[in-house]
C-alpha positions in Angstrom: 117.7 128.1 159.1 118.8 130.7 161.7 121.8 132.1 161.6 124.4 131.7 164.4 124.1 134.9 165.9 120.3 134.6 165.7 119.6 131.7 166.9 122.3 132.3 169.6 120.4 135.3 170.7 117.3 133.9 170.8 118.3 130.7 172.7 120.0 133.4 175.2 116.8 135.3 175.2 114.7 132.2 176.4 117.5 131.5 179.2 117.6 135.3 180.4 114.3 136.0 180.9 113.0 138.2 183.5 111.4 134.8 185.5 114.9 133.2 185.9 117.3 136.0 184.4 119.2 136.3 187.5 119.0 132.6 188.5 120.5 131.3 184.4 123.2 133.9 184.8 124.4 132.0 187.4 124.9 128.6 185.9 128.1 127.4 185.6 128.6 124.8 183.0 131.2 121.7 184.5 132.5 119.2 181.9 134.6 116.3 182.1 136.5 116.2 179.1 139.4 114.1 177.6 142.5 115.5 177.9 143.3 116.2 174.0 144.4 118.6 171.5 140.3 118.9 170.2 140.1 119.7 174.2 142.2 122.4 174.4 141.3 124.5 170.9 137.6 124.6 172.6 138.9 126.1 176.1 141.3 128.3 174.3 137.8 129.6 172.8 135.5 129.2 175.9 136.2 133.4 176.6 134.2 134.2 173.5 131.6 132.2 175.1 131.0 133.4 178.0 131.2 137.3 176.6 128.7 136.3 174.7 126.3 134.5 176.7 127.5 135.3 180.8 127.6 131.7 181.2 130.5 130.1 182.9 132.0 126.8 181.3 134.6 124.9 183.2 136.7 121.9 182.0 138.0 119.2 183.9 140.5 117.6 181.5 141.7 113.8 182.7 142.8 111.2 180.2 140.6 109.1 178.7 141.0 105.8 180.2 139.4 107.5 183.8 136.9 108.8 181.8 133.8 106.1 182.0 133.6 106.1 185.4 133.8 108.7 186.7 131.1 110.3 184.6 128.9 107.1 185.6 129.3 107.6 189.2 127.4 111.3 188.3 124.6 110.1 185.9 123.6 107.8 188.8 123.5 110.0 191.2 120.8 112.2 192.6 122.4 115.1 191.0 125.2 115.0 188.7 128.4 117.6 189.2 128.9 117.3 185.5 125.6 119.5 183.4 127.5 119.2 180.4 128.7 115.9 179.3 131.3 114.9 176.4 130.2 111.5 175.4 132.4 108.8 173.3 130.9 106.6 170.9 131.5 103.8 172.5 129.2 104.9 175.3 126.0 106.2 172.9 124.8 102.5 173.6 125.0 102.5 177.0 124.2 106.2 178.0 120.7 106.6 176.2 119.9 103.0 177.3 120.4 103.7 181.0 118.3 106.9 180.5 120.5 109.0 181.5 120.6 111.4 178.9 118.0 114.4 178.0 116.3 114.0 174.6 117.9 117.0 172.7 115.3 116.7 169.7 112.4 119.4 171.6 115.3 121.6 171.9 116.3 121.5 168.2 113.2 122.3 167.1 112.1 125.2 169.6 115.3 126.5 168.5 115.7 126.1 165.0 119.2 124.9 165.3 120.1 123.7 161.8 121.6 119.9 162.1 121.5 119.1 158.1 125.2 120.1 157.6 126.0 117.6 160.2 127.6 114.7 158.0 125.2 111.9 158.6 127.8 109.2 159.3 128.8 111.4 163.1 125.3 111.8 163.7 124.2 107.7 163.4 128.0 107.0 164.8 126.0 108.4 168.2 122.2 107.8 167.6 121.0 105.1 167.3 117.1 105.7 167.6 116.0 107.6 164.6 113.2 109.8 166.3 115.6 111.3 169.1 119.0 112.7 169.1 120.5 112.2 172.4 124.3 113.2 171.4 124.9 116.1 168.9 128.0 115.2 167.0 131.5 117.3 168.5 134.3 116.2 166.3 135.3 112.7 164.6 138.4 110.3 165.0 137.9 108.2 162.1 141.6 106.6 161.5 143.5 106.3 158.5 147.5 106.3 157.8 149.9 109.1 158.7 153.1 108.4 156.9 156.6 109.9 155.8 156.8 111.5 152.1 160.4 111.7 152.3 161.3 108.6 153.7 159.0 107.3 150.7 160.8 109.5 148.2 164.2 108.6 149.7 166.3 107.5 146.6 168.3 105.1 148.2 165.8 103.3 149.8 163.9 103.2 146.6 166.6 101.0 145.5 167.2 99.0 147.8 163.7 98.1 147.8 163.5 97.7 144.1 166.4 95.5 144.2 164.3 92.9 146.8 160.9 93.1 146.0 161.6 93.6 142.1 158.7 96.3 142.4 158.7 100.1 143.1 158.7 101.1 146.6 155.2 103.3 146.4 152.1 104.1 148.9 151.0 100.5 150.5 147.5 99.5 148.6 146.5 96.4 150.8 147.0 95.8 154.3 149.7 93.1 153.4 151.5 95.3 151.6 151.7 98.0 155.0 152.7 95.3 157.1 155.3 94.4 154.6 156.4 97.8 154.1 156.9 98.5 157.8 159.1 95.8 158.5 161.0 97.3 155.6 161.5 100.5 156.4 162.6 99.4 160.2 164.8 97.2 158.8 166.6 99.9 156.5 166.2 103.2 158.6 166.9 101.5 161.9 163.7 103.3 163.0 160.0 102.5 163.6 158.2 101.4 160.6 154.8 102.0 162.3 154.1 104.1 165.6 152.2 101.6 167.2 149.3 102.0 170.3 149.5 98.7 171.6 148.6 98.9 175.2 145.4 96.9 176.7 142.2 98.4 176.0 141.0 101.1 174.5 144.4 101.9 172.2 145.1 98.7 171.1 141.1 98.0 170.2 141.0 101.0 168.3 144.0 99.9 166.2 143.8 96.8 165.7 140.0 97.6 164.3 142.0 99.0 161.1 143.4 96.3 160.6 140.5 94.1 160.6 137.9 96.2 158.3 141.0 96.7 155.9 141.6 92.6 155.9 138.2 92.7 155.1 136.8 91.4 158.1 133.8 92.5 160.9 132.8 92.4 164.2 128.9 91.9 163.2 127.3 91.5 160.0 124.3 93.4 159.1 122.1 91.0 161.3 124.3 91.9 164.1 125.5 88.2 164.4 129.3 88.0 165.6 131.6 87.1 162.6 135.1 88.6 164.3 136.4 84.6 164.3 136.7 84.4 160.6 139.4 84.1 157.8 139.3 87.6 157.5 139.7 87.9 161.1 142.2 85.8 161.4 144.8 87.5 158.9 144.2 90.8 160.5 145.3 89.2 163.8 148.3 87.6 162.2 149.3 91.0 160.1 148.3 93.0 163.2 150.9 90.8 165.9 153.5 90.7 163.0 153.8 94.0 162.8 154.3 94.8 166.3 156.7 92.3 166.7 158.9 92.9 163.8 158.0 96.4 162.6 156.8 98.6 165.6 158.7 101.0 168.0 160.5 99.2 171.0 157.7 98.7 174.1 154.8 98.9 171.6 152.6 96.6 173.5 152.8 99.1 176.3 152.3 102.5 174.4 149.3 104.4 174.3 148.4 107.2 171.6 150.3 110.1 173.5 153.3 107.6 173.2 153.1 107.0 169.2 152.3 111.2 168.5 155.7 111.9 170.5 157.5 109.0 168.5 156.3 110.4 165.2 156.8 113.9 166.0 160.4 113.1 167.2 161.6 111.8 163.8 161.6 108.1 164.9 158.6 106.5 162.7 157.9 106.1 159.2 154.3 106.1 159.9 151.3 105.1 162.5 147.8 104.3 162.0 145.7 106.7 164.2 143.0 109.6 164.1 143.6 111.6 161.1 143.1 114.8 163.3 146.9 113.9 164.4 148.0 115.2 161.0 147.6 118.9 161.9 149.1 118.3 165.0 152.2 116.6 163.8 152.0 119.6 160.9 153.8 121.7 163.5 157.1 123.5 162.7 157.0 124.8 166.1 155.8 122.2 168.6 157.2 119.0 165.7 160.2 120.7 163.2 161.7 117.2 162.6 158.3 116.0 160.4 156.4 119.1 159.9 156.1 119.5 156.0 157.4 115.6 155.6 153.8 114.5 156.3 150.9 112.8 154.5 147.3 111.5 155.1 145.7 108.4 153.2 142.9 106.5 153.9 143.9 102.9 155.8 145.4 100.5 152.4 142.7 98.1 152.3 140.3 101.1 152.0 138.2 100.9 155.6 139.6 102.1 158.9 137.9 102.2 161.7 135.5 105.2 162.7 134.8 106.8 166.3 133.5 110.0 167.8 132.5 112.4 170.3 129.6 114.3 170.8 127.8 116.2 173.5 125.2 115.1 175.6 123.0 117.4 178.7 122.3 115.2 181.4 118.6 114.2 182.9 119.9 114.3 186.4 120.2 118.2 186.8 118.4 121.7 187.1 116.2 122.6 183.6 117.9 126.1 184.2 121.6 123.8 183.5 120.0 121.8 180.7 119.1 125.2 179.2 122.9 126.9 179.8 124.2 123.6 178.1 122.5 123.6 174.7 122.9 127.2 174.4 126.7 125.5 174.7 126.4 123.2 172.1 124.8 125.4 169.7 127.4 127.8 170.0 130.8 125.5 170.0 128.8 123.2 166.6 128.2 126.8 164.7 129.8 126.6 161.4 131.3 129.7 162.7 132.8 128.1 165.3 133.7 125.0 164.4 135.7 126.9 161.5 137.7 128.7 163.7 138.3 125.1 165.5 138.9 123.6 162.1 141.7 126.4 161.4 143.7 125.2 164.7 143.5 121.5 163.7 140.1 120.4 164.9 138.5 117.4 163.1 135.0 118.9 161.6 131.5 117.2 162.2 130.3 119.7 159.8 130.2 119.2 155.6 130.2 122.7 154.9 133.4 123.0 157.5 135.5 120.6 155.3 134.5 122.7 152.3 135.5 126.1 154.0 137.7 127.8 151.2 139.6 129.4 154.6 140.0 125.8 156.2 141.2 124.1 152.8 143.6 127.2 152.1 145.2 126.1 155.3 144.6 122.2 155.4 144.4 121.0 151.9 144.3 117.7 153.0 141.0 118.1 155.0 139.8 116.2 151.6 141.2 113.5 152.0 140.1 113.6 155.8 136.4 113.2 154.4 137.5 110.3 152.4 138.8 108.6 155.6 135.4 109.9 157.5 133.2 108.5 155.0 135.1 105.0 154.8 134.9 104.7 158.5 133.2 101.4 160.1 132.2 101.0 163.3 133.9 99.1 166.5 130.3 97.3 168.0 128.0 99.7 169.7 126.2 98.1 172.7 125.6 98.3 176.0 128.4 96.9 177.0 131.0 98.6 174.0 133.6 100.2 177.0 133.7 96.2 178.4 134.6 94.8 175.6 137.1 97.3 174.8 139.2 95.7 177.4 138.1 92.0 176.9 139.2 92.3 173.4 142.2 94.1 174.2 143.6 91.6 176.7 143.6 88.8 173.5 145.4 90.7 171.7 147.8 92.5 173.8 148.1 88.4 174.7 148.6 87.2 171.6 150.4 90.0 170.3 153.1 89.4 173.4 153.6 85.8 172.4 151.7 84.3 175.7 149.0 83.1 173.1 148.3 82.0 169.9 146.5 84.1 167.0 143.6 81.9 166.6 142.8 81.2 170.1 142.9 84.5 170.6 140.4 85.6 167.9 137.5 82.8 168.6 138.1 83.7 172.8 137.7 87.4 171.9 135.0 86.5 169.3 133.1 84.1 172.3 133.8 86.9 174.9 132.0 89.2 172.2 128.7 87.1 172.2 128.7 86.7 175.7 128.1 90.2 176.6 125.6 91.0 173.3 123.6 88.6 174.9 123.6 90.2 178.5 121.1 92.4 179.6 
């Protein structure tokens, strides 16, 4: 293995040669990228960069839900605007199916870039052919649950809930018990048991995923045959539109992520189920004093939340001399010196050795427990058609959830609407 600076130097070498010198110096690197905390650390960073290598990098920062399209409307195109392309995913089926994507494994190896620290869960998350690697892993969003030690340590709640559940009040172990506690909690504090995400789409997918792995449920089993309509599936629906009815924040079925991080931050949850990189963000005496230092990490009770993931991709559509600028990108910003100096502003590692930084740990001691949520990730489906179904399965349950339908008619139409798509070409 090369080391950073090496192999840095010698990918710059290749690009600056006395051929094309002039003409690579010139590349300016354009990304569309979602507009998140993960987002910001790298462009904070991006000077370094470009010191370093005299290669521009822009960001284009727009929120997530635009996203899709507008980076399709490029990879179809003769040329596309965007040379350096942050890919969800949810989109690793679709991208390297519609060829759209440059095979990054030639570059690797002329290279030398070292990818064995990558853990191996981010790098199958977004590959799914095991002789080419289309989307070098970024940073993960595995979920798991973000809750309140003191409200859990508050004495008088204690009894109180000793008193009606003739049990201690203690961290929830099963999905059940969450829901349960939730409703509790809102009950007693008069504020929102869970932070909840429940707008159509893409925020209430991803949550509502949690609570079907941790009920013990799937969307395919190992055959990829759809089992989402099944007892399993149906108490995570029921648990799921429970506690949005009875334990959430007001307007839940409308909220999106930004919505549940300024709820929790404000004092006004006992807990939410989302990324765990949210932790360090909420961790903040500055930009969050009512929770920072009040705050805990645990993987989702039940013991499986679900797992997602970005990574970066170089697009086929545009000049060898940009494909070139863009990996010596990438194997700058996935460095382990890099992405250590992310990790240390709250960035959620792709990198084993990261989590195990003593620097990082000093800082984050719960980046432990981060792995533990990582590595009991599962997977919403990958396919072709994984951004579709995002918002078919989200209009079920935003539908069921908001009392226009019922649980199990929900679950088999989103479990039909599932097969439907698998089987379209």
């Amino acid at each position: 293995m090369l080391s950073m600076k090496k192999s840095f130097f010698l990918a710059g070498l290749v690009m600056l040669s006395a051929a094309n010198g002039a003409q690579a110096k010139q590349v300016v690197l354009h990304a569309l990228m979602e507009d998140v905390p993960e987002t910001h650390i790298i462009e904070q960073m991006l000077p370094q960069f470009e010191q370093q290598s005299g290669i521009k990098v822009e960001f284009e920062k727009i929120g997530y839900g635009d996203m899709h399209d507008k980076l399709v409307a490029q990879l179809i195109a003769p040329q596309s605007y965007y040379n350096l392309l942050e890919v969800d995913f949810l989109w690793a089926g679709e991208f390297p199916a519609a060829q759209w994507l440059t095979d990054l494994s030639p570059m690797i190896a002329k290279s030398k870039f070292d990818t064995s620290a990558f853990i191996p869960s981010t790098v199958s998350l977004l590959n799914h052919d095991k002789n080419k690697m289309f989307i070098l892993p970024m940073y993960n969003y595995s979920m798991g649950l973000i809750y309140r030690t003191d409200i859990l340590g508050d004495k008088n709640l204690q009894q109180q809930f000793q008193a009606e559940n003739n049990k201690p009040l203690a961290l929830p172990a099963s999905l059940d018990e969450y829901v349960a506690l939730a409703k509790f909690v809102k009950e007693k504090q008069n504020i929102a048991g869970a932070a909840m995400q429940g707008q159509r789409g893409d925020p209430n997918s991803m949550e509502f995923s949690n609570y079907l792995f941790a009920a013990g449920g799937d969307y395919l089993d190992g055959d990829n045959k759809v089992v989402l309509n099944s007892p399993a599936g149906k108490k995570a629906l029921a648990l799921y539109v429970d506690a949005i009815q009875h334990g959430a924040q007001a307007g839940a079925l409308s909220a999106t992520l930004d919505d549940t991080q300024r709820l929790m931050c404000s004092g006004k949850a006992f807990s939410m189920i989302t990324y765990w990189w949210m932790l360090p963000q909420l961790d903040n005496a500055k930009s969050c004093p009512a929770v920072a230092g009040k705050l805990a990490l645990t993987p989702m009770p039940g013991g499986h939340g679900e797992s997602g993931g970005w990574g970066w991709g170089i697009p086929k559509n545009v000049s060898p001399e940009e494909q070139q600028a863009a990996w010596t990108f990438i194997q700058w910003v996935q460095s382990k010196k890099v992405e250590t100096e992310r990790a240390l502003q709250g960035h959620a590692p792709v990198r084993t050795d990261v989590y195990s930084d003593p620097a990082v740990l000093a800082k984050f001691p719960y980046y432990q427990t981060a792995q533990q949520v990582v590595a009991g990730g599962k997977s919403f489906p990958i396919f072709t058609y994984s951004a579709q179904y995002e918002d078919v399965l989200g209009t079920q349950l935003s539908q069921a959830a908001g009392g226009s339908g019922n649980t199990d008619g929900a679950l088999a139409a989103a479990a039909t609407q599932l097969e439907t798509l698998m089987k379209k070409k």
